[in-house]
Backbone as numpy.savetxt, mean C-alpha at the origin, in Angstrom:
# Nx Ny Nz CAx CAy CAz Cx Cy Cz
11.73 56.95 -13.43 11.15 55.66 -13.17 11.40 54.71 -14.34
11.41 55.11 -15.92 11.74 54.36 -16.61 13.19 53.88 -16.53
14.18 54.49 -15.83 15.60 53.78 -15.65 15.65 52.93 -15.07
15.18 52.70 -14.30 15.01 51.55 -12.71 14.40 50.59 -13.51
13.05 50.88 -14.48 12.38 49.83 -14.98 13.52 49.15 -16.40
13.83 49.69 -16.50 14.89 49.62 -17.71 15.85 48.65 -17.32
16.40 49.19 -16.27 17.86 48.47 -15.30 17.10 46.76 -14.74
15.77 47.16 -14.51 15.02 45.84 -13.35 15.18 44.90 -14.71
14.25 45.16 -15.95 13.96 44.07 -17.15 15.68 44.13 -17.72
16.65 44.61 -17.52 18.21 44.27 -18.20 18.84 42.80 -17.28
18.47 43.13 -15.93 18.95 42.48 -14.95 18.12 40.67 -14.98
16.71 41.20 -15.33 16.10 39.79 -15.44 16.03 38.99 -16.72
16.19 39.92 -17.87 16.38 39.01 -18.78 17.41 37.63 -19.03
18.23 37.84 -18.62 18.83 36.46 -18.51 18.45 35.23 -17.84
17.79 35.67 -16.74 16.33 34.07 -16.21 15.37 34.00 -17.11
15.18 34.75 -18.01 14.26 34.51 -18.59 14.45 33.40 -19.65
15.76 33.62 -20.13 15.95 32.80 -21.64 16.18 31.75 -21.35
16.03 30.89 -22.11 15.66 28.95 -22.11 16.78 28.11 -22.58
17.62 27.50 -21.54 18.67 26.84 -22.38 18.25 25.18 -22.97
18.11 25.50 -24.41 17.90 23.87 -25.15 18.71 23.32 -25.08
19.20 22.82 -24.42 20.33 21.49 -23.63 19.67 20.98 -22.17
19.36 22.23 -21.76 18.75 21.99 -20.20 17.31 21.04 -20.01
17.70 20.19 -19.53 16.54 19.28 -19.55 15.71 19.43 -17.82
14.67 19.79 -17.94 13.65 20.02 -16.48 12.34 18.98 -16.31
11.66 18.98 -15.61 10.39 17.77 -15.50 9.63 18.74 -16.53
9.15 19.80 -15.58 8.06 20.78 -15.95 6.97 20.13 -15.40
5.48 20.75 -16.42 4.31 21.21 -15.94 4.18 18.92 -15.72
4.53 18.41 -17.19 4.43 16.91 -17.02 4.96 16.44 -15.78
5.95 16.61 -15.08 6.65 15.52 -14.17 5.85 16.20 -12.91
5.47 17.30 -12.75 4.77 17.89 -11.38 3.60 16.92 -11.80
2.81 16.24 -13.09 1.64 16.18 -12.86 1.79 14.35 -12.45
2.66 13.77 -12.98 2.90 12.63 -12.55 3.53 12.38 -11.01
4.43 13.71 -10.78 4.58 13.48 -9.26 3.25 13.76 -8.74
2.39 14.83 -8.34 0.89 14.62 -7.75 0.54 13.62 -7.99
0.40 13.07 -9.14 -0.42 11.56 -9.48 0.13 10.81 -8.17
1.36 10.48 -8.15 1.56 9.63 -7.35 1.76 9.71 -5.58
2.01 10.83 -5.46 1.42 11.45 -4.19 0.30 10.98 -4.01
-0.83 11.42 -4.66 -2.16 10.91 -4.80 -2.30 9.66 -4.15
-1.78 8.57 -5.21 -2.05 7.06 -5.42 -1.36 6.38 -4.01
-0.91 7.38 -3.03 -0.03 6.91 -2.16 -0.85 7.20 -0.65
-1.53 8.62 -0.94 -2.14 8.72 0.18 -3.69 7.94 0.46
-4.24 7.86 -1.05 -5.38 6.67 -0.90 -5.00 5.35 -0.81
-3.71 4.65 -0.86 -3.48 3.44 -0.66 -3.36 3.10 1.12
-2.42 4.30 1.59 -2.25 4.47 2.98 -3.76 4.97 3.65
-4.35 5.60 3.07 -5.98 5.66 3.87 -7.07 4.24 3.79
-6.33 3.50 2.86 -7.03 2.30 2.36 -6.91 1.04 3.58
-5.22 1.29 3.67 -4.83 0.58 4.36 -4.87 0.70 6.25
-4.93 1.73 6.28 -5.55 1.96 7.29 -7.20 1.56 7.77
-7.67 1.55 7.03 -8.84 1.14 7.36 -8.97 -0.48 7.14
-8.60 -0.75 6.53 -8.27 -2.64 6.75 -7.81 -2.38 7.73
-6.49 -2.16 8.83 -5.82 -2.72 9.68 -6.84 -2.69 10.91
-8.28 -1.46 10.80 -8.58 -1.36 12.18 -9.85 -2.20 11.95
-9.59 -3.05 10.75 -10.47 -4.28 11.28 -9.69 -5.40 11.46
-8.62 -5.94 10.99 -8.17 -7.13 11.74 -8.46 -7.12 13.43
-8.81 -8.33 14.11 -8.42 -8.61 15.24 -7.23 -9.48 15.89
-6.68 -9.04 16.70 -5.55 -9.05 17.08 -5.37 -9.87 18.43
-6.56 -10.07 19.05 -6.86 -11.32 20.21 -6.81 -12.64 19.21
-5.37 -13.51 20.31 -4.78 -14.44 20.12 -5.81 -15.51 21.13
-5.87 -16.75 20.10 -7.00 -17.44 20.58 -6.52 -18.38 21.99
-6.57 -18.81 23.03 -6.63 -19.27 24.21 -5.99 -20.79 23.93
-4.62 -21.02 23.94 -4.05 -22.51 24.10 -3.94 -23.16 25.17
-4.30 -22.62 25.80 -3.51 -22.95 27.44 -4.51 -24.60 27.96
-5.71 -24.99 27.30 -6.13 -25.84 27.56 -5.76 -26.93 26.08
-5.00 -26.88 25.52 -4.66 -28.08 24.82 -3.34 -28.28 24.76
-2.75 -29.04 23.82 -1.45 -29.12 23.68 -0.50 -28.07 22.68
0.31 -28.18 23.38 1.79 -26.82 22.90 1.36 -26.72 21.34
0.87 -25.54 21.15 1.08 -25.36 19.79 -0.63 -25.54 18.76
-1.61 -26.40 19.88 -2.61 -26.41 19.02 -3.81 -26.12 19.88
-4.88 -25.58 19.09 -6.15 -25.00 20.00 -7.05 -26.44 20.58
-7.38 -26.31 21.38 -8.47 -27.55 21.81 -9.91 -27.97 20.53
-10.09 -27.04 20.21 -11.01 -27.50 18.83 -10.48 -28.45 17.96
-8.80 -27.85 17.47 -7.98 -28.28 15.98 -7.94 -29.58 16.44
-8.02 -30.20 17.74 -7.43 -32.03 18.05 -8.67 -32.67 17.23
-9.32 -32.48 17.55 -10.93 -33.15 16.97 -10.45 -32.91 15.57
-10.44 -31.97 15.08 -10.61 -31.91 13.44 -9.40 -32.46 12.79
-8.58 -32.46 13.56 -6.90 -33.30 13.27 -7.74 -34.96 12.91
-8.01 -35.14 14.22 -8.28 -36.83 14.28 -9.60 -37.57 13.85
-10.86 -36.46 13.17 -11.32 -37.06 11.94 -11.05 -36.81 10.58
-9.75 -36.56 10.88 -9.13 -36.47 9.14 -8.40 -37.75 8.52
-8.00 -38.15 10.15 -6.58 -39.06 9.79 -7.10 -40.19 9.14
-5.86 -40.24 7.93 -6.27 -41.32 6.88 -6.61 -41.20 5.98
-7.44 -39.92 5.54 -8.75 -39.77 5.18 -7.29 -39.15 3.44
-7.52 -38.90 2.18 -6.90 -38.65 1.28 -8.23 -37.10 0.73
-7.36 -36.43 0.03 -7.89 -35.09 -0.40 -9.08 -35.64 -1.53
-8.83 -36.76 -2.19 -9.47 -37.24 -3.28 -10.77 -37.91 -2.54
-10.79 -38.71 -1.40 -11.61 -39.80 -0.99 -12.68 -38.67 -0.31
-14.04 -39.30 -0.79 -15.70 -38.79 -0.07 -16.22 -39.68 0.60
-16.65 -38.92 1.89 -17.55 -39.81 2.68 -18.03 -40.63 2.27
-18.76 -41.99 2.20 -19.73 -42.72 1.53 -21.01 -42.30 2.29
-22.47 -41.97 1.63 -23.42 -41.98 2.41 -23.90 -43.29 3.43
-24.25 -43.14 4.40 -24.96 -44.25 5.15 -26.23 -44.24 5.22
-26.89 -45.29 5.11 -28.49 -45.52 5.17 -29.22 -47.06 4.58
């Protein structure tokens, strides 16, 4: 039994030894790859849960004109004129 064990550790010693030229990640680059595995599956669980709150019902044009909701005409046409700088004046 010690020949076999003899022959097994002759045969493996050469995986064993370390070539200093050979450059590998190691224990560091596995821990930065998980890291970012990580940072990828909580962004995608993140994001998932935002999307199943947007709503996605498109608001009803069909009673105003091409392109604008029946509310936006009103708020269009007490603007007109009106400058980003200029305030109501109070009345009374």
């Amino acid at each position: 039994m010690s020949a076999s064990v003899s022959l097994a550790m002759t045969q493996l010693v050469p995986l064993a030894e370390v070539d200093e030229n050979k450059v590998t990640p190691g224990v560091l680059g596995f821990i930065v790859f998980a890291a970012m595995a990580l940072a990828v599956w909580v962004l995608m669980k993140s994001m998932s849960k935002h999307m199943g709150k947007v709503d996605f019902k498109e608001k009803d044009t069909r009673g105003g004109e091409a392109g604008t909701a029946p509310d936006d005409e009103a708020t269009v046409a007490g603007t007109a004129g009106k400058t980003s700088g200029e305030a109501k004046a109070p009345q009374g």
